[in-house]
C-alpha positions as a Python dict, from the first residue, in 0.01 Angstrom:
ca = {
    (1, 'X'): (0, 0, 0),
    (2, 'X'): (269, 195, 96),
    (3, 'X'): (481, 160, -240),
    (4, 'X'): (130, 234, -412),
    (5, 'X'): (82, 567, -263),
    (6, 'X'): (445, 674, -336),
    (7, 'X'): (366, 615, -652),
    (8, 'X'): (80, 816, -695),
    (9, 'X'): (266, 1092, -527),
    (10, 'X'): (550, 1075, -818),
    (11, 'X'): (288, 1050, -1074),
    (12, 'X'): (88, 1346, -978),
    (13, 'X'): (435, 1538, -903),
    (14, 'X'): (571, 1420, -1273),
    (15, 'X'): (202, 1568, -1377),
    (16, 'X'): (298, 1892, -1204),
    (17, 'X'): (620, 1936, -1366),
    (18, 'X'): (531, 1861, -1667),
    (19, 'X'): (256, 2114, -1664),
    (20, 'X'): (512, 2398, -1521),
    (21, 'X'): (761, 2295, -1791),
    (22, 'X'): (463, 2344, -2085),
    (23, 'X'): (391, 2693, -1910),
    (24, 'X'): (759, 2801, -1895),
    (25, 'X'): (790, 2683, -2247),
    (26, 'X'): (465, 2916, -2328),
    (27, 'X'): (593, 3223, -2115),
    (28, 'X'): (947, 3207, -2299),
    (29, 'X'): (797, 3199, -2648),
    (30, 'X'): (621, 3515, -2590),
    (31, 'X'): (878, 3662, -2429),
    (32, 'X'): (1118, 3597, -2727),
    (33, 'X'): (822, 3708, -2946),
    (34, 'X'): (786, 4067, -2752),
    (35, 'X'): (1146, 4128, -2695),
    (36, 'X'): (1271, 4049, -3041),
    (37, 'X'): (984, 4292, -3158),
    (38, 'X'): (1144, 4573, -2961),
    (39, 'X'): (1304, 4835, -3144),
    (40, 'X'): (1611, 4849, -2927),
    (41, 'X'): (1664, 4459, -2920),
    (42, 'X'): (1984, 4409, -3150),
    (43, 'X'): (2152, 4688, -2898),
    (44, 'X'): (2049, 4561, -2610),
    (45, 'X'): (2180, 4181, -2674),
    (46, 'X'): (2508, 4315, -2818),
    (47, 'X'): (2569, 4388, -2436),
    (48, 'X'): (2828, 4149, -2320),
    (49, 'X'): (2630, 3895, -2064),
    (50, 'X'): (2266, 3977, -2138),
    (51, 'X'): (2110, 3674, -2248),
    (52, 'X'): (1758, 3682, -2387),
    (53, 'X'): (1604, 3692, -2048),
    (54, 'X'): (1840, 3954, -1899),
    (55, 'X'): (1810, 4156, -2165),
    (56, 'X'): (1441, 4212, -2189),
    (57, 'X'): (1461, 4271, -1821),
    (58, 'X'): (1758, 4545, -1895),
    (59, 'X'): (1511, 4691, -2111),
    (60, 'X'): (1185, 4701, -1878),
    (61, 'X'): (1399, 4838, -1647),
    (62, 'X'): (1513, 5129, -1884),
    (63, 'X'): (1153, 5168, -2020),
    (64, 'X'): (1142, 5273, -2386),
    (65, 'X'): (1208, 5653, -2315),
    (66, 'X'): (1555, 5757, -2464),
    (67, 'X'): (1556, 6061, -2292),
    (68, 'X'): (1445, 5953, -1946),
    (69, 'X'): (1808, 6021, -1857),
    (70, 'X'): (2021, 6350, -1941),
    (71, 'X'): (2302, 6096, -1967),
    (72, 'X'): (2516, 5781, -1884),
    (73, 'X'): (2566, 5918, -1600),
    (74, 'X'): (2251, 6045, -1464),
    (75, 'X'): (2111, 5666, -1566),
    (76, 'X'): (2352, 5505, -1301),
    (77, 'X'): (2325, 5760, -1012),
    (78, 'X'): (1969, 5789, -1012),
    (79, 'X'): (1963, 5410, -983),
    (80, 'X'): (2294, 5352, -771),
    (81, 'X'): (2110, 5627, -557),
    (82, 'X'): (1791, 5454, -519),
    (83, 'X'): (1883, 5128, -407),
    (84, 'X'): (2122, 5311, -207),
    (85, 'X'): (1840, 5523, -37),
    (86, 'X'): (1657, 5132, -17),
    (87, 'X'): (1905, 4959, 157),
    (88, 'X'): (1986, 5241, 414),
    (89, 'X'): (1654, 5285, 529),
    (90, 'X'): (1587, 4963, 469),
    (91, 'X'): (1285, 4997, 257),
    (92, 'X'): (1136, 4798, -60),
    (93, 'X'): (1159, 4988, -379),
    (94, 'X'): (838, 5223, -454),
    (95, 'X'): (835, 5341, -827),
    (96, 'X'): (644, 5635, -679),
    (97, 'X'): (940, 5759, -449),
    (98, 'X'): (1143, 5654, -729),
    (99, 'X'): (1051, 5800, -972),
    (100, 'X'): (739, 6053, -839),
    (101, 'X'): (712, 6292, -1201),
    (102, 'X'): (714, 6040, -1449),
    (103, 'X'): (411, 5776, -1236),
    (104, 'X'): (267, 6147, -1251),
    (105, 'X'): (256, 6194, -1583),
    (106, 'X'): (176, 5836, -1687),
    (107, 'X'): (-122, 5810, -1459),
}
């Protein structure tokens, strides 16, 4: 009885898995599909390291907005700045602290 039931464990858990993997598969096709579609794509994955998934995050990140920063070097203070500001109050990120004008103007 015992062996049984283990085995209907593994079978449902193999059932479970094999569902996950089909959505994964699903979720990664689409992704592909959207970031490939992006304008900025080719740029983006000439980045040394940034791998399909990386990269699309790089770019939701960034948002589409080339002139969200004045320059390279506005980009990484802002950020450097605002996980700073996180980690030394010890606070999760709010994209309306963060970044107060531009939720403003989007909302």
């Amino acid at each position: 009885m015992v062996a049984a039931a283990y085995g209907q464990v593994v079978a449902a858990a193999v059932a479970v898995i094999a569902s996950l993997s089909q959505q994964l598969a699903g979720l990664e096709a689409a992704l592909t599909s959207a970031f490939v579609a992006h304008r900025d794509a080719g740029i983006v994955r000439s980045q040394p390291g940034l791998g399909l998934v990386l990269a699309a995050r790089v770019v939701a990140e960034f948002g589409d907005d080339p002139n969200r920063y004045a320059s390279a070097r506005a980009l990484a203070n802002r950020l450097v700045g605002i996980l700073h500001g996180c980690l030394g109050h010890h606070q999760l990120y709010d994209e309306q602290l963060a970044w107060p004008t531009t939720t403003a103007a989007a909302a």
